[in-house]
N, C-alpha and C positions, 0 to 999 in steps of 0.2 A: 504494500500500500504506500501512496507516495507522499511524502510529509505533504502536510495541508501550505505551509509556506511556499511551497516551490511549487507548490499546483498554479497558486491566488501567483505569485510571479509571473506563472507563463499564461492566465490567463488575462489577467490586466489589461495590458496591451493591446488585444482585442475588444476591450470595453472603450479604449478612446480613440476618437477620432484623430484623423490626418490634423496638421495646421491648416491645407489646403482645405480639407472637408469644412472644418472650423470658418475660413472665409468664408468660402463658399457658402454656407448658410448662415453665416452673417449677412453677407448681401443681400439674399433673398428675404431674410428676415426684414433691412434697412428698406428693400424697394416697398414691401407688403404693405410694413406699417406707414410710410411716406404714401400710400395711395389713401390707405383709411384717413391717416391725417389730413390730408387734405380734403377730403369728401366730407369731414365730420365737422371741419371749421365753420361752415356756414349752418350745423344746427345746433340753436341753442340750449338743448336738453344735452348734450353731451359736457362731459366736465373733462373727460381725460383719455387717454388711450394709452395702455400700456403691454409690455408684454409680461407672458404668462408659462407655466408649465414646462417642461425640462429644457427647452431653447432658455428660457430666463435662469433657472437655476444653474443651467452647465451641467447638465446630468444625462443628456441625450444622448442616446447609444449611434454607435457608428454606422452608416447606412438605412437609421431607423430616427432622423431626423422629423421632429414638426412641431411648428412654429404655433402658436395659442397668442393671439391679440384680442386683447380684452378694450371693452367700447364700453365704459364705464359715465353708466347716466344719470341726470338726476333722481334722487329717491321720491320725487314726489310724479313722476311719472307714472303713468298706472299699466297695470297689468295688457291689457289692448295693445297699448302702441307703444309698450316696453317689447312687447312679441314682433309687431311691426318692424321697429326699429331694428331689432337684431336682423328680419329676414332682408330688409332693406340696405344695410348698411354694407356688411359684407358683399352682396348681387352685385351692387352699383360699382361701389370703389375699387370692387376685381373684377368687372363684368369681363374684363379680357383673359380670364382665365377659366371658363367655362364653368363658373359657382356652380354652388351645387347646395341645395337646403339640406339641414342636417336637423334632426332632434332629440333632444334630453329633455330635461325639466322644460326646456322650452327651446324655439327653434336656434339655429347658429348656422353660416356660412363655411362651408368646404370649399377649397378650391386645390391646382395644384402648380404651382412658379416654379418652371425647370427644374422639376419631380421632388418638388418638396412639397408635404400638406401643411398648407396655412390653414388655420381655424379661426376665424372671425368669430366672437364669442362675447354677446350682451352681460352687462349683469351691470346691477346698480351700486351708487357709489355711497356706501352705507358705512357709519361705524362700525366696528366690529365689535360681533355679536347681534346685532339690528338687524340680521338677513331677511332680502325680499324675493332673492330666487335663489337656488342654489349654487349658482354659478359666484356668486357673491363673497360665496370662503376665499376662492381659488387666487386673491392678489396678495390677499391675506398670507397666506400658506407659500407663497411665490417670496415675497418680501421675508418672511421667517427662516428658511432655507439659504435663500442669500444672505440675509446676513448672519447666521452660524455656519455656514457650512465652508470651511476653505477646503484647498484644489484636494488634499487628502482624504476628504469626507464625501467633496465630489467622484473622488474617484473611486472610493467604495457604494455609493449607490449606485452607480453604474455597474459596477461588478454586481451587484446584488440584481441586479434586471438583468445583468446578463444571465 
């Protein structure tokens, strides 16, 4: 049996990506959210746009890249055209990437930028603990992970999805 150290050695390496890969979906990341940013400036129910999920935390497995931009609204927005807004925001601001409606708790945008999946992803801009959709934990939990987690801790959750 092979010591457990020397296994987690030879497997690591395989949990991180290239530098190159690392641009690489940096880019696509910078274009994705640079469309929603700009699409989201002229409504005034949005407060922020930010990224989300293992492209933000640094935890994305190699090959198994995708990007979660979160459209963070106001809370006094209601349920209707909180749903709206998610189906809307994503279609429009990637229409060139052949959207695609997605659903969970409530709807969210798919798309795919030179084979990476962007997630266009509502949820409102609430204190924590105040949740009004589920989606609501997820910057929370984004912002937690960054900042306790350095490149050591990143590189063990990685290995641990591996």
């Amino acid at each position: 049996m092979p010591d457990p150290s020397t296994l987690i050695s030879k497997v690591l390496p395989l949990c991180e990506p290239t530098q190159s890969e690392e641009r690489r979906i940096a880019e696509v990341a910078k274009q994705a959210k640079a469309l929603v940013d700009n699409y989201v400036a002229r409504l005034d129910d949005v407060v922020h746009v930010v990224f989300g999920g293992s492209f933000a935390k640094g935890t994305w497995l190699p090959h198994h890249a995708d990007i979660d931009i979160f459209v963070k609204i106001k809370p006094s927005v209601g349920v209707e055209k909180f749903e709206e807004m998610g189906r809307n925001i994503g279609s429009e601001a990637l229409k060139n990437f052949s959207p695609k409606l997605r659903y969970s708790d409530h709807p969210y945008v798919e798309v795919f930028v030179n084979n990476v999946r962007v997630n266009v992803v509502p949820c409102y801009d609430v204190q924590q603990g105040k949740w009004q959709s589920a989606a609501d934990r997820s910057p929370f939990h984004t912002h937690y992970i960054s900042s306790h987690f350095d490149n050591e801790k990143r590189r063990q959750a990685r290995l641990l999805k591996k």
